[in-house]
N, C-alpha and C positions, 0 to 999 in steps of 0.2 A: 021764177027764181025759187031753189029750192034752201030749205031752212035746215039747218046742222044744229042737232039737240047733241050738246056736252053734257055729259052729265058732271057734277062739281068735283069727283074725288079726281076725275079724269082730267079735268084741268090743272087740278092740283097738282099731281103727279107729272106732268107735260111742266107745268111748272119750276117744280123742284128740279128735274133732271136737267133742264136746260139752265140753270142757273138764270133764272127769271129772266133772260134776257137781256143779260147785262156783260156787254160787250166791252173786255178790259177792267173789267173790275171785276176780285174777286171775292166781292161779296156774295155769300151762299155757295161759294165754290170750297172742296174740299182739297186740300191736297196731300197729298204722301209726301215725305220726305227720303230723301234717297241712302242715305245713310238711315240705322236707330240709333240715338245714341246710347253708351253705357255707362252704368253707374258703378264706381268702383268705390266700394266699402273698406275700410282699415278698420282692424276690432284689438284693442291694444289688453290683451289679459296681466292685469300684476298678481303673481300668486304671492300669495302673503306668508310665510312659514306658521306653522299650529305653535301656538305655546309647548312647551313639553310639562307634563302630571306632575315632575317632580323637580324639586328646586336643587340645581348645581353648585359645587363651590368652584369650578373652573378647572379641579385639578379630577382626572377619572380616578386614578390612584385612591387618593384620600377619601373620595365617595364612594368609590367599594370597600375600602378598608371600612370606612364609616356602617356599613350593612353585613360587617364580619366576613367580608370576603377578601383575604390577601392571597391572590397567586402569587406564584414561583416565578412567571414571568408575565409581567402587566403588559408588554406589549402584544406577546403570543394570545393571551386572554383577550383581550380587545378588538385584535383582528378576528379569534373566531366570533366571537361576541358578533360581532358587526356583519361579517360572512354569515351566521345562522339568524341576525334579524333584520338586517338592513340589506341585505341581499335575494331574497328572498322574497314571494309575493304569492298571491291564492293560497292554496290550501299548504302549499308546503309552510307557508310562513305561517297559516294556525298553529301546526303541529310544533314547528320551533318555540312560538310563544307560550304556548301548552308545556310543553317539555322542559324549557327552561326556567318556565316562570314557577311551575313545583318542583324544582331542586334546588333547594337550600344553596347549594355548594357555588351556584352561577348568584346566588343573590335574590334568589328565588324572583318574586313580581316585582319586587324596587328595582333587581337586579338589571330584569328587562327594559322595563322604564328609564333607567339609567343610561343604558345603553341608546336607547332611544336619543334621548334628550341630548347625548356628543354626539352622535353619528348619525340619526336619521330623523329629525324632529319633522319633518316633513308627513312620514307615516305615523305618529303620534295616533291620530285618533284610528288609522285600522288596526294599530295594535291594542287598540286599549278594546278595540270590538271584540278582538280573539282573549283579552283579558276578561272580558266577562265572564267567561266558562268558570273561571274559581268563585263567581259570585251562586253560582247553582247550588 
C-alpha cells in the first residue's frame, strides 16, 4: 500500500475550488449574476439669483434719473445698457464694464450696477469682478 503525502495549502486549495464538497448547496460557491445592475442618480441644482450691489426702487427710469442720468429715450438706453452688459461675457464684458462704468454719461459704476440689478442679477458678482479695476 502506497501512502499520498498532501501537503495542506494543496488540500486547501482542492478544497475551496470544489466548493468543499457540497453538493446542492451553495455554500462557498460564488456566483455571477447575469445582468449588472445600474444605478441611476437624479442631481436636482436650484440656482438661487445673487442679490444685486445696489438697492432699486422698481422704476429704471427714476434710478437713473436718481444718478443724474436722464436720456432722450429710456427705452433705447436700456436695451443698449442691457445689449453691452448682460449680453456679453469673457473679455468683451470686462471691456464693456470698464468703459461704461468710467463714463459719467451711462451713470458711470452705479450706472453699471444698475443695469445689472433689472436685467441681469444673475452676473452680479462677475461684474462686480471686472469692477474691481476702478478700485486700483
Amino acid at each position: 500500500m502506497k501512502k499520498h503525502i498532501y501537503s495542506g495549502t494543496g488540500v486547501l486549495v482542492v478544497a475551496l475550488l470544489s466548493g468543499c464538497g457540497a453538493s446542492g448547496s451553495s455554500a462557498g460557491a460564488v456566483s455571477s449574476p447575469t445582468t449588472m445592475p445600474t444605478a441611476t442618480e437624479t442631481v436636482t441644482v436650484t440656482a438661487t439669483p445673487t442679490q444685486s450691489t445696489i438697492p432699486t426702487s422698481g422704476n429704471y427710469a427714476a434710478d437713473l434719473a436718481a444718478l443724474g442720468v436722464v436720456p432722450d429715450n429710456i427705452k433705447g438706453f436700456a436695451d443698449y445698457m442691457e445689449k453691452q452688459i448682460c449680453e456679453q461675457t469673457g473679455s468683451a464684458l470686462g471691456v464693456d464694464v470698464r468703459s461704461i462704468g468710467g463714463n459719467k454719461t451711462g451713470g458711470g459704476i452705479a450706472g453699471v450696477r444698475l443695469t445689472v440689478a433689472y436685467f441681469c442679477p444673475e452676473k452680479s458678482q462677475e461684474v462686480e469682478s471686472y469692477l474691481n479695476y476702478f478700485k486700483q
